[in-house]
N, C-alpha and C positions, 0 to 999 in steps of 0.2 A: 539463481540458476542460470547457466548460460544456454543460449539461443543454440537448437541444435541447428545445424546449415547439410541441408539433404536438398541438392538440383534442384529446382523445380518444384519443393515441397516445404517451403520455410516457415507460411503463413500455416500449411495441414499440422505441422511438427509442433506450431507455438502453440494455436490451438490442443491441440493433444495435450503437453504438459500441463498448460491451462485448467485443462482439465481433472489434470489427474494430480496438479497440486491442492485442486478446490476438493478432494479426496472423490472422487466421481471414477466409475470404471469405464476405458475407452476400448472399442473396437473399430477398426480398418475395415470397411468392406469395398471389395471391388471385384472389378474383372480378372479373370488370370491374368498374369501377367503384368498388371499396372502397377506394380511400384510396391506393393501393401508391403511384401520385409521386408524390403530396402528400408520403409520409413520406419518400421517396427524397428530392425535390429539398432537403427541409428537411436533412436530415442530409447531402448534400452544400455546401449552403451555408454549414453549421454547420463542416465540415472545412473550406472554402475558406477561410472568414473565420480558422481558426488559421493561417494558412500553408502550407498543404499544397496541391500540387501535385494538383488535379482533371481531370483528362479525364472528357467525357462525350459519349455517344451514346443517342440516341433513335430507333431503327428504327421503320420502320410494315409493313405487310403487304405494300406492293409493293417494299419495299428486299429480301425475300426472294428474288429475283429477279435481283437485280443481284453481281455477284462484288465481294467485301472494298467492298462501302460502309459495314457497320458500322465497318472496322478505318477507314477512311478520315474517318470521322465522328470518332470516337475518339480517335486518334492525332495531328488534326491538330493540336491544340493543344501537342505538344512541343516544346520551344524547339531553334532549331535550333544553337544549342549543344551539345544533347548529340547531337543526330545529327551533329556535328561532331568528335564523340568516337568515331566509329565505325569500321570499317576500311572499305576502300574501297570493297570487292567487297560488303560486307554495308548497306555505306550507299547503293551504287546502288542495289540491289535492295530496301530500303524503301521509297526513294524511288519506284520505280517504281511499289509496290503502293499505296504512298498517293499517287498522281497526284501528285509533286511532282517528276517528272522526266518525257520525253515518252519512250513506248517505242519502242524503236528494237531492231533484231533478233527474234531468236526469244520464244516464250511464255517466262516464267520460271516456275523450279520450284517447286510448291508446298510441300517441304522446305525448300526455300532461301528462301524469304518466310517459314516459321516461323523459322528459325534467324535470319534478321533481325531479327525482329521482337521475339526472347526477348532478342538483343544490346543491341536496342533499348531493351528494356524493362528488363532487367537494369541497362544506365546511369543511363535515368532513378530508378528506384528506390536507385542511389546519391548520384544529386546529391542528393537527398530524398524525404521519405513521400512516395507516391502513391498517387492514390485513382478506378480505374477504376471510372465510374459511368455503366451501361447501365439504362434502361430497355425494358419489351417486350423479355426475352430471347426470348421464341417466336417472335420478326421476323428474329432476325439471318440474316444469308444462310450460307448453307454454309461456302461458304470460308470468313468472319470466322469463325466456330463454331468451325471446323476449327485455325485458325488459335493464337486465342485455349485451348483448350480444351490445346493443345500448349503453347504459351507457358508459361501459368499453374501447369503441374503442371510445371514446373523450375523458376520461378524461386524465388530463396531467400526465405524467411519473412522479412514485415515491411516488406520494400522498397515493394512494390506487393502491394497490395489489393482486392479487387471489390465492390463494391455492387450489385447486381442485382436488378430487379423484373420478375415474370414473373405473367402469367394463367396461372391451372389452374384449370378447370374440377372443382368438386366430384366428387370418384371418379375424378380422372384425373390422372398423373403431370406430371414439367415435362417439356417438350420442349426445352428450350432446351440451350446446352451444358452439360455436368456440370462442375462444378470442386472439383477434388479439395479434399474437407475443409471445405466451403460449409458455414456452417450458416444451415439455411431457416426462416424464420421467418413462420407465418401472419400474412397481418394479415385480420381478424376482421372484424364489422359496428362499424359506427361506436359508442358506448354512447348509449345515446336521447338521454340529458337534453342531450348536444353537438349532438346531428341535431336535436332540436325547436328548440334556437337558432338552428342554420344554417336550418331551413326560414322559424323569426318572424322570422328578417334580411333572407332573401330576398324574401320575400311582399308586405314595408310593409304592415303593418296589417287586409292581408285576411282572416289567419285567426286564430284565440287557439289556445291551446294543447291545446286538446281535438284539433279538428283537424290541427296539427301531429303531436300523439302519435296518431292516423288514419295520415297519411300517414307516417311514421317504421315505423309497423306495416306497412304495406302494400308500402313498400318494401324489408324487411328485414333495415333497417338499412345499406343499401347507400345512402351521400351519394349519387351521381350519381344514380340511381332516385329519392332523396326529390328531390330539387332539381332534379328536370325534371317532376317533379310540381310542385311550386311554382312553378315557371318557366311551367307551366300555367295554373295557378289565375292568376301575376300580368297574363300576357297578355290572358286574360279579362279582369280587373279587375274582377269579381263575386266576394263571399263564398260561398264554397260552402254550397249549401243542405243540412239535413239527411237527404230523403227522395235528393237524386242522387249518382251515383257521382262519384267523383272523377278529373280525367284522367289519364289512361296512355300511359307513355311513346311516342314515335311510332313507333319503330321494338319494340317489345315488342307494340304493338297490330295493326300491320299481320303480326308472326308469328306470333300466335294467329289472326288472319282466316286465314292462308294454311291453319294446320292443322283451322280449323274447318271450311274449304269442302272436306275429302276426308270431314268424316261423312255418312254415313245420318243421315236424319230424326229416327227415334228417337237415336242415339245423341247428336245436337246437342239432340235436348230433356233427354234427360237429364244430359248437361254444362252443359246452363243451368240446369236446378233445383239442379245442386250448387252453382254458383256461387252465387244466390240461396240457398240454406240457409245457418244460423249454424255448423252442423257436420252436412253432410252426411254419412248413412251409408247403405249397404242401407237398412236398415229405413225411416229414410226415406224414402229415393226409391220404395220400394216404397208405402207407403204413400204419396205422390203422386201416383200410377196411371205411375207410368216404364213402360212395357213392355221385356219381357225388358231387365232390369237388369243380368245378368253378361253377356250379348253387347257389350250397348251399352257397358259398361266395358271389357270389351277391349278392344271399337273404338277408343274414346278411347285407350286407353293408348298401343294401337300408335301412333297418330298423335301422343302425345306432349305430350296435352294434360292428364290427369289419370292419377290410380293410387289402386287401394283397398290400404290399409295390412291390416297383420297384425289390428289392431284394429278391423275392419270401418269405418273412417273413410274418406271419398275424399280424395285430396289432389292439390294444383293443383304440389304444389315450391315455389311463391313464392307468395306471396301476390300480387304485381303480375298472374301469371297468371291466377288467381282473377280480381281487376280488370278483365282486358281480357276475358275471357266476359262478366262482367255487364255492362261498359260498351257490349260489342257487340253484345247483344242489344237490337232497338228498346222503345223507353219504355212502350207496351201491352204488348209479349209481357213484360216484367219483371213488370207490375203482376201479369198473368193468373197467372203462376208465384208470386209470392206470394198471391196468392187459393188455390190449391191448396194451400200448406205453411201456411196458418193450420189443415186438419184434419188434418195430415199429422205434428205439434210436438204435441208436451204440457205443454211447459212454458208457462205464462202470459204468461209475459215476452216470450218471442218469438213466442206466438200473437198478443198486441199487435203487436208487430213488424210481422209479415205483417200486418196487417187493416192496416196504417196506410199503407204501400206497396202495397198491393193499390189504391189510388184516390187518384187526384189532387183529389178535390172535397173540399170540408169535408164531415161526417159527424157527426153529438151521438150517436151511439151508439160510433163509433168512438174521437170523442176519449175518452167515459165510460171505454171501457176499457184507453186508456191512461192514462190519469190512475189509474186502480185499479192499472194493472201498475206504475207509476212509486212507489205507497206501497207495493208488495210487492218494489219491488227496494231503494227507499231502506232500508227493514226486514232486510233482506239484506246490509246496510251498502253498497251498490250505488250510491253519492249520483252516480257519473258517468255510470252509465245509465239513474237517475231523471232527471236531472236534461234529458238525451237523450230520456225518452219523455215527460216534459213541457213539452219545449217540438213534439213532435209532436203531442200530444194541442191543445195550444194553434193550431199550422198546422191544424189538421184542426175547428177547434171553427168553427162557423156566425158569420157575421161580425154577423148579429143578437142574437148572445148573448154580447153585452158582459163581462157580471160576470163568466160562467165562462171567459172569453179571457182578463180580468184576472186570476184567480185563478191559472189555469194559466202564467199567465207569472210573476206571484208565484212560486208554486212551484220555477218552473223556476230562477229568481234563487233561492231561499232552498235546493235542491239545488248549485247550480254555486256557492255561497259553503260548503257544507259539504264541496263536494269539491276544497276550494281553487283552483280559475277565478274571481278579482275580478273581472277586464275581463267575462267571459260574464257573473256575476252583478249588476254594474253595468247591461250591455244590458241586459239583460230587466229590470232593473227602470226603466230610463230607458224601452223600450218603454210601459211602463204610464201612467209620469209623462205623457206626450206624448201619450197618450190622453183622451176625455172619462170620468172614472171618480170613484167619491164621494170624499169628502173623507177618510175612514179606509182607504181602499186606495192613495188617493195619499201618507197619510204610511208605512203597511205596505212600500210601494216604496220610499221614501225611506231606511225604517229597514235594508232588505236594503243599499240602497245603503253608508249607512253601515258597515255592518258589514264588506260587503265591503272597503271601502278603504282599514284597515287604517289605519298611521300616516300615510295620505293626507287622515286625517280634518282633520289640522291644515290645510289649506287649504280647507276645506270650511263654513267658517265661513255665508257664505251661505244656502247649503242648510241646516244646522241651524238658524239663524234662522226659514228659513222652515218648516221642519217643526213647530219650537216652537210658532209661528203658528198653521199648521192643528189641531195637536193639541190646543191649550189647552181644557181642559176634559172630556177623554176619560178620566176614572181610570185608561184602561188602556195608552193610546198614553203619555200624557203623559211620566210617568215613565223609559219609554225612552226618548222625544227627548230628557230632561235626560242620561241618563245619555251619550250621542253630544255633547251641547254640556259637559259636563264633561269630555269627553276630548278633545274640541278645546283646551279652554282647558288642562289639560294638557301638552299638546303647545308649547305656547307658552309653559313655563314658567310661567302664569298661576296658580300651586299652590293659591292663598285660596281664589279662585271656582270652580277645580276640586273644593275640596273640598267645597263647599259645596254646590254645585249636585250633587254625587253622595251627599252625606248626604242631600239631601231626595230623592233618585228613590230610592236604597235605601227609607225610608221609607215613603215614597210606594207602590212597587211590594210593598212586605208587606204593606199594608193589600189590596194585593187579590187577595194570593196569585199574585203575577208572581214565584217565588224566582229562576227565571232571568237578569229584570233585575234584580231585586235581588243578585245576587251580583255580576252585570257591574258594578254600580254600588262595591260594596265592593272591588273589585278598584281603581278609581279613586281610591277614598279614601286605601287602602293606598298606593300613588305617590304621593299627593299627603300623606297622612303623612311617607311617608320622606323627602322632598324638603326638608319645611318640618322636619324634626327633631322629630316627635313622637311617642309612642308609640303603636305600632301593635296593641299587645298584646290590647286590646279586642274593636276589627274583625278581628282574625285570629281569635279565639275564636269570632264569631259567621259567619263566614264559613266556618268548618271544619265547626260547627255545622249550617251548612243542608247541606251537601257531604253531611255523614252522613248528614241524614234525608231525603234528596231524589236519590235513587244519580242520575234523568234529569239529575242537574248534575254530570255527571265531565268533557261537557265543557266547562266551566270550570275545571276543577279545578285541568288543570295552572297555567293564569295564577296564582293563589294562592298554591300550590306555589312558583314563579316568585318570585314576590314573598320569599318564607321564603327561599328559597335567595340570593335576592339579600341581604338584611340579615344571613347569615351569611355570605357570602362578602366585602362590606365590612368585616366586622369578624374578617379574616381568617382564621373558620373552617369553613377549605376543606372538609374531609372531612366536617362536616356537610352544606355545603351541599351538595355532590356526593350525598351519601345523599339527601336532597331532591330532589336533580335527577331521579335514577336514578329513584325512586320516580311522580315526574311522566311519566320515561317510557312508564313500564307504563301510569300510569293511562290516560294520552294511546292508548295501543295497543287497548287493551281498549276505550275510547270508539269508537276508528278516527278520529279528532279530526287531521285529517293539520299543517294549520298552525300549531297549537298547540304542534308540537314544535318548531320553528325555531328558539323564543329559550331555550327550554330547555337545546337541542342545545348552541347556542352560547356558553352560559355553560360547559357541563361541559367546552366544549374549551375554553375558556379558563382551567378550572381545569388541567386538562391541563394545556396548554404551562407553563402555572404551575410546574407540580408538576414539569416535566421528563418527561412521559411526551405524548411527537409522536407516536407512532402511534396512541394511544390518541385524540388528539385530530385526529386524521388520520381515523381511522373514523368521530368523529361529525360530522366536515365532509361528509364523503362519503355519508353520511344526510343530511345537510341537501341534497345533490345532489340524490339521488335524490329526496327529496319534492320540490323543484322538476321533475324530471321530468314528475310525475305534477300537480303542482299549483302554479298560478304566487302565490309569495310575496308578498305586498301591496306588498312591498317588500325590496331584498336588501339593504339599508345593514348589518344584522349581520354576515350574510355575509361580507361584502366584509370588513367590520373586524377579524371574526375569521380569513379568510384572510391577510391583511396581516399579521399577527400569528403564524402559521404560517409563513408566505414566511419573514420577519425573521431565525427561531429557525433553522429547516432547509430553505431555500429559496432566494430569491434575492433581494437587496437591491432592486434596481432594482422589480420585479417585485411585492416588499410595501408599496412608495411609491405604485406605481400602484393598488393595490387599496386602502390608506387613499384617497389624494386621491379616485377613485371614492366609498368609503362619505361622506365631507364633502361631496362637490358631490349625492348623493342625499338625505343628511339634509337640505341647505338646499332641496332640491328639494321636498320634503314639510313643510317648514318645522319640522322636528324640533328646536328648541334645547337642548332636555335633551342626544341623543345626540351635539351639535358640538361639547357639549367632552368628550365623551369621544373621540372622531374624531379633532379636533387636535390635543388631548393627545398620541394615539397619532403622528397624523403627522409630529407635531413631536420626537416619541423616536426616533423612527425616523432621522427627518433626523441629527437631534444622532448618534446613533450610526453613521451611514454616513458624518461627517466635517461634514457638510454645517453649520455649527454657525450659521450667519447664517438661514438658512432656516429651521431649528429656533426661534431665539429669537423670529422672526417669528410662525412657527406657534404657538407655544407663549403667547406673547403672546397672541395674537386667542384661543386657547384661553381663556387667564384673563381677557378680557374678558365673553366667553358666559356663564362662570362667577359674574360678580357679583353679588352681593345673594344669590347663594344659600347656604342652608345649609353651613356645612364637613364636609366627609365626607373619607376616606381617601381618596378620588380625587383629589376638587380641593386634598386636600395633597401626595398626589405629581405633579400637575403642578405647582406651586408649586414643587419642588423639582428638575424637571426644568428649568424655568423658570430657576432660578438659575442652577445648574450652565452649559447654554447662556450667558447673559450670562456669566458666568464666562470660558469659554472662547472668546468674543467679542471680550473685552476690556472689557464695560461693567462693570468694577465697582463703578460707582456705584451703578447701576442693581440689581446684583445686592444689593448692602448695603442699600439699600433696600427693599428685597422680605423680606428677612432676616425682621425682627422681626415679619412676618405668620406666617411659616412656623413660627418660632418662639411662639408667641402661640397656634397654632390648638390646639383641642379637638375632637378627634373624639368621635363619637357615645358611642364610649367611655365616655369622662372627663377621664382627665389629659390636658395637656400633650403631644404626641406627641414632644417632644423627650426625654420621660422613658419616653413607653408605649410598650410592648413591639407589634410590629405592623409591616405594609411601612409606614405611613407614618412612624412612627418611621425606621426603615433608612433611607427614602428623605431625610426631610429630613436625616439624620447624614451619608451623602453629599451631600449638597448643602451642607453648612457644611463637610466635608470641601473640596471644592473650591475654596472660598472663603480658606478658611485656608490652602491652601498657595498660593493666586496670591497671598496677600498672605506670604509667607514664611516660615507658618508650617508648614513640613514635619512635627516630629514631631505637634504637636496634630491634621494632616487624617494620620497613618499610626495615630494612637489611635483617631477618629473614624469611618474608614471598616475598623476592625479589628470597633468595636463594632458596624456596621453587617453587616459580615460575619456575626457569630455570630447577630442575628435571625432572618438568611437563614436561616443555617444550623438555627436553632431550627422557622422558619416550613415547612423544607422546601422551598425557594424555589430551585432548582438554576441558573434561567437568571438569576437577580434575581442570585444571589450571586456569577457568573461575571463580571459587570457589575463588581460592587465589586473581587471579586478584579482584574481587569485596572486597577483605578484604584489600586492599591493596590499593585501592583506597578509600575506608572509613577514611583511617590511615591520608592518604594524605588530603583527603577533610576535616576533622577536623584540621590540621594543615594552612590549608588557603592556600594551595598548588592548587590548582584547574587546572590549566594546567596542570599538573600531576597528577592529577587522570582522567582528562577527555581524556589523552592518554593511562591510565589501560585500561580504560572503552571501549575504540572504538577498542583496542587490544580484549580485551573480548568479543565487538560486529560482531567482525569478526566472530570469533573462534563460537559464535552462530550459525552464518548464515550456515557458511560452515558446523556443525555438525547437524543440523538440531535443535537445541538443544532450542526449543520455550518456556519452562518452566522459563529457563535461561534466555533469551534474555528479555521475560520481565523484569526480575529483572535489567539485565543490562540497559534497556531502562528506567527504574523507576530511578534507578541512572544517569544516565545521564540526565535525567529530571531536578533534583535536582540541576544539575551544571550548569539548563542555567536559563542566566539572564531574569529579568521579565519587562515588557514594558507596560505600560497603564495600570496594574492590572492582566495583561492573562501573562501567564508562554508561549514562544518559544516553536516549536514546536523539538522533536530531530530530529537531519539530515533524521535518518529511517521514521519518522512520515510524514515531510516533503514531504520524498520519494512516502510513500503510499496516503498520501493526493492528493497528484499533477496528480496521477494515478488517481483516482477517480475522479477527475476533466475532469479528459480526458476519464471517462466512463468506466472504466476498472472493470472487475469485480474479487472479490475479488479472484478467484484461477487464474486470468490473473495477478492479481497482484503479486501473489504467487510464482508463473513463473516467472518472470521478472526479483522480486527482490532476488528469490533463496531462498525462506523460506517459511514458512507452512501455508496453508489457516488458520489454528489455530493461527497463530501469525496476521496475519492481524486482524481476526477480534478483539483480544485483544486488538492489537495498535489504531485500529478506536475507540473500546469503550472508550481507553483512550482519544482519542483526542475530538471524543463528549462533554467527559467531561471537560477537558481543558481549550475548544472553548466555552461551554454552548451551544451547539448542538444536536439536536436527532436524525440528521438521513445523510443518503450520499446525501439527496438532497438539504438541508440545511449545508451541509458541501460546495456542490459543488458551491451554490449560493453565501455564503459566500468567496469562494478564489476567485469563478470567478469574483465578484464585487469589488476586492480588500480589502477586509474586515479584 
């Protein structure tokens, strides 16, 4: 069975079929609006597309009303074949209840419509799996309830199934019918970093991501609540401003009006000042002047608009409730109520707050002391709500005082780039550009800009031109403008002038005590060393050097870090560089430096999957999530690549094809050439290994073109070597002997020879002349070749690299009539699966080992792992019990079942199980 992939919902979706493979009936409960059919209709479609016989029904609130229109909705899609299977007396009286006959005589019994209906149901569940899939059980009408509810608790296990999504209200049970032996499964809030996607899809461009992580907050995580806010904000087609509320939903707003219009006076003031508080309490509101405070909380409560907690806190239950107070109160009574919580708060931050919402006019005392509370929260490591009170302090600054509007929007751009917002920190600093302002505040803009945009820099070539321009001559700008056109030129492979142009700003920036740029500038050297093959050993000394004496640069740190861990891991030593990574971590945490960890992250999971340890590299994917959460990534080409890479190993083919071709069409988007051949490389491995071998040679190709003139490193020798291989198995052997004696020829950073050194590029090119040598008939020299290539794996620790050769290696062997010998590659390689997690692999290993067992009666043996998972299911086990047991991925189970269905001529575990268990 394949893994359904629903947002946000993958682990709810796997459980569910889990479930409902082990024959067990499943229902969805949740809040309105959280997800329940999205995940229903997915995992019914997901059952339909295996072949399995689906009914489904969708009640609404007025079908409650009507007698068996759920069973009628439901039912109608059984073929009438099988009610053609039915007895006479039992097949009139379906017929009836499902409107497919016209009634004629007396009422019929409602026994005797169950007992039809179980007949009914009981056949279809013979002809095949059946998968009854209701949504809105709290609709269904009686009778169907009544009906169903009878049915379900006779008929036998496995046949027929339920699927079911029902509303429950928080603290309230289901109403729907019971089915014996259901298991209910919450579905939960959606997890942010999904919802801030769905709302920046929605929106088109009105809002960045601060604001989406607003409204994701605001609505509780509940998709329909955030997404009719969005749907708000886009019908407007205005960006939402800072100081206003955001809109609330229509019908949530109009029943806070209903409950606000039964308070007293006082008790509607004081549910508006809680609204308007950042965390109202008693104390608060008292200090307000709230009059009689616990009456008026009552009042509220009873009406169902707030409640004070055990904790002296008041609370709205949602926050969207909260929303519709403040948005309902008019835009004077808001101001006036934060004019009163600016004496009312002690904290400075949101004494600012209040004062800046208390008035709609510009204010120089006002903005002064947002701009003071915005350097007490940044100092607080707070950069998303400096960055929030400066661009208020800047709304609020006199429109005659130019410099400090400029300054505060500087600010607010060089906050929204520390709290990773490029697009916010690009605005604000474009507001400035587009201003009349001096010539050193226009390149200070320019230079946030730059910073913000990440490896977007590589199309930015103009802009640093002109920055260059204005700057020239400033000791202090200067320097940093080189170092932004040294990383342009960077980016474009330009490695000379990159290096060049970043040895003179390092320089440049020590003479006048800038170490900040000066280290950003050695960080470019260092790239631009490794690229061109030179020795880094210097600039890393001096660059650790400042890190020491200068703690204000940790965050830099990790890029340097970065850099170290990168030249130990080309030179295949992983566990240093992972010690390096790890260590960038911390530093990176301890800074609060949130974008800095990205590339970091993503190198360690790529030692990971290296190493054969996927959920280790699973966690630090899922960190790189969450910082995008919080903070949008200048760029996600890693991401992507190193997802795609994840999919490959323990995921899903199709699935890590689209997430490479993604990272290649972003990298040329950004005009990144360094990263395209490491991109294509990868998409082209990919290919080559999902059969695809013409598509590969292509990719892999344009790979080694991106590649040219550059330096040889272990990368660009193992695509070189994937490179062959592909033509290899293309057919171009020309082409591939041609290639040859480059692959052979290259020197990595090393030293020798890599057809002599010890290393994956070593491995890689010995398979790769492996392949060569047996299309041209030389068998045992590619079974010596890709033996030697095995044991570096095996030296290097290399678990997914080595399962690669093993399966080439027993191909070698299985063509030669060797079959005892390949069938101990293969169980060496099914190990090295199990323990790596490595489910994409394992089938192919399982597929070959297929291949090597004998055939009895016509049906192909089953492999020992098949065996293994069959015997489980016989004994009831369900598919993440078997997962557990045998130490591998509910994803690999349900592939191996689908295999075995097919093998056996089977469709389902209950005709699997009837089969072993009969001896079959």
């Amino acid at each position: 069975m394949i893994a359904v992939k629903v947002a946000g919902r993958d682990e709810l979706a796997a459980e569910a079929l889990a479930h409902k493979a082990s024959g067990r009936h499943v229902v969805l409960i949740g809040a309105t609006g959280v997800g329940k059919s999205t995940v229903l209709r997915a995992l019914a479609d997901q059952v339909a597309a295996e072949g399995e016989l689906v009914l489904r029904a969708a009640p609404v609130e007025a079908d409650a009303r009507l007698p068996f229109v759920t069973l009628i909705d439901l039912l109608g899609g059984v073929p009438d074949a099988v009610l053609a299977r039915m007895g006479a007396s039992s097949r009139r009286i379906a017929e009836l209840a499902l409107r497919r006959r016209d009634p004629a005589g007396g009422p019929v019994d409602t026994l005797a419509v169950c007992l039809a209906m179980l007949e009914l149901l009981r056949l279809t569940g013979e002809a095949g799996p059946t998968l009854l899939c209701i949504d809105d059980l709290q609709w269904i009408d009686p009778a169907s309830a009544e009906v169903l509810t009878f049915v379900i608790r006779r008929l036998p296990a496995g046949g027929v199934t339920v699927l079911g999504a029902e509303r429950v209200l928080p603290g309230h049970g289901r109403r729907g019918p019971q089915l014996a032996g259901a298991a209910e499964l919450e579905v939960g809030p959606l997890p942010e970093e999904v919802l801030i996607q769905a709302v920046l899809d929605r929106v088109g461009g009105l809002v960045g991501r601060p604001i989406a992580r607003r409204i994701c907050l605001l609505s509780g995580g509940n998709p329909l609540f955030a997404l009719e806010i969005a749907d708000g904000i886009r019908r407007g087609g205005v960006r939402p401003v800072l100081d206003q509320p955001l809109p609330v939903p229509l019908h949530l707003d109009a029943l806070m009006r209903q409950r606000l219009a039964v308070l007293s006076a006082p008790a509607l003031q004081l549910v508006r000042v809680a609204a308007v508080a950042h965390r109202a309490t008693l104390d608060t509101l008292t200090r307000a002047d709230c009059p009689d405070v616990v009456a008026s909380l009552t009042e509220a409560s009873a009406a169902g608009v707030c409640d004070l907690g055990t904790d002296g806190s008041v609370s709205f239950g949602h926050p969207l409730l909260r929303a519709a107070v403040y948005a309902e109160a008019p835009a004077i009574v808001r101001m006036s109520l934060h004019a009163r919580l600016v004496e009312a708060v002690d904290d400075p931050i949101e004494r600012a707050r209040h004062l800046a919402l208390a008035t709609a006019r510009a204010d120089a005392t006002v903005a002064a002391a947002l701009t003071t509370a915005a350097t007490l929260a940044a100092g607080r490591g707070a950069a998303g709500v400096a960055r929030e009170l400066s661009g208020l302090a800047a709304l609020r600054t006199p429109a005659a005082n130019v410099e400090d509007w400029a300054e505060r929007k500087l600010a607010e751009a060089r906050y929204a780039h520390r709290a990773g917002l490029p697009e916010e920190a690009i605005e604000a600093a474009d507001a400035v550009l587009a201003a009349e302002v001096p010539r050193d505040t226009r390149v200070r803009a320019r230079l946030v800009a730059f910073e913000s945009a990440g490896d977007w820099i590589g199309r930015m070539g103009d802009q640093v031109t002109a920055a260059l321009t204005e700057a020239r001559g400033d000791s202090v700008l200067e320097p940093q403008v080189r170092v932004h056109l040294a990383r342009y030129y960077a980016m474009g492979l330009r490695s000379g002038e990159a290096l060049a142009e970043a040895l003179a700003a390092a320089s440049a920036a020590a003479a006048v005590g800038d170490h900040r740029t000066e280290l950003l500038a050695l960080h470019v050297v260092l790239t631009a060393q490794s690229r061109l093959g030179q020795p880094r050993e210097e600039i890393l000394a001096r660059a650790w050097r400042l890190i020491g004496e200068h703690p204000g640069l940790g965050e830099s740190a990790p890029m340097v870090t970065y850099e170290v861990a990168w030249d130990d891991y080309e030179a295949d030593r992983w566990d240093a560089a992972y010690s390096t990574l790890a260590g960038a971590v911390i530093t990176a945490d301890e800074a609060g430096v949130v974008g800095s960890l990205e590339p970091v992250l993503c190198l360690m999971a790529v030692i990971d999957l290296r190493r054969g340890r996927t959920a280790q590299a699973q966690a630090a994917l899922a960190r790189v999530q969450q910082i995008s959460a919080y903070a949008e990534l200048a760029s996600r080409d890693r991401y992507l690549i190193v997802a795609a890479l994840a999919e490959s190993i323990s995921g899903s083919v199709p699935r890590a094809l689209s997430l490479a071709q993604a990272a290649v069409e972003e990298a040329e988007s950004i005009g990144s050439a360094g990263r395209l051949i490491t991109y294509c490389h990868l998409l082209g491995a990919l290919r080559l290994c999902s059969g695809d071998v013409t598509g590969a040679a292509e990719t892999l190709s344009q790979a080694r073109l991106h590649a040219a003139g550059r330096v040889h490193t272990n990368e660009t020798t193992r695509l070189l070597a994937d490179l062959i291989e592909a033509l290899v198995r293309v057919g171009q052997l020309d082409e591939a002997r041609q290639i040859m004696p480059e692959l052979r020829g290259r020197t990595p950073v090393g030293g020798e020879p890599v057809n002599r050194a010890l290393g994956s590029a070593c491995a890689s090119a010995l398979r790769a002349e492996a392949h060569l040598a047996f299309a041209e008939g030389q068998a045992e020299q590619a079974a010596a070749l890709l033996t030697q290539a095995a044991e570096v794996y095996r030296g290097l620790g290399a678990p997914v690299e080595l399962v690669r050769v093993l399966l080439a290696a027993a191909d070698v062997q299985r063509r030669g009539r060797r079959r005892a010998t390949a069938r101990k590659l293969l169980e060496e390689a099914r190990s090295l699966c199990v323990e790596a997690g490595a489910s994409v692999w394992l089938s192919r290993v399982e597929a070959e080992l297929a291949r090597l067992a004998p055939v009895r009666d016509g049906v192909s043996t089953l492999t020992p792992m098949e065996e293994r998972i069959a015997a489980l299911v016989v004994q009831g086990a369900t598919n993440r019990e078997i997962a557990t047991s045998l130490h591998i991925a509910v994803t690999t189970v349900e592939g191996s079942l689908t295999q075995i269905y097919r093998r056996l001529g089977l469709r389902s575990r209950v005709e699997l199980a009837r089969a072993l268990g009969s001896g079959q």
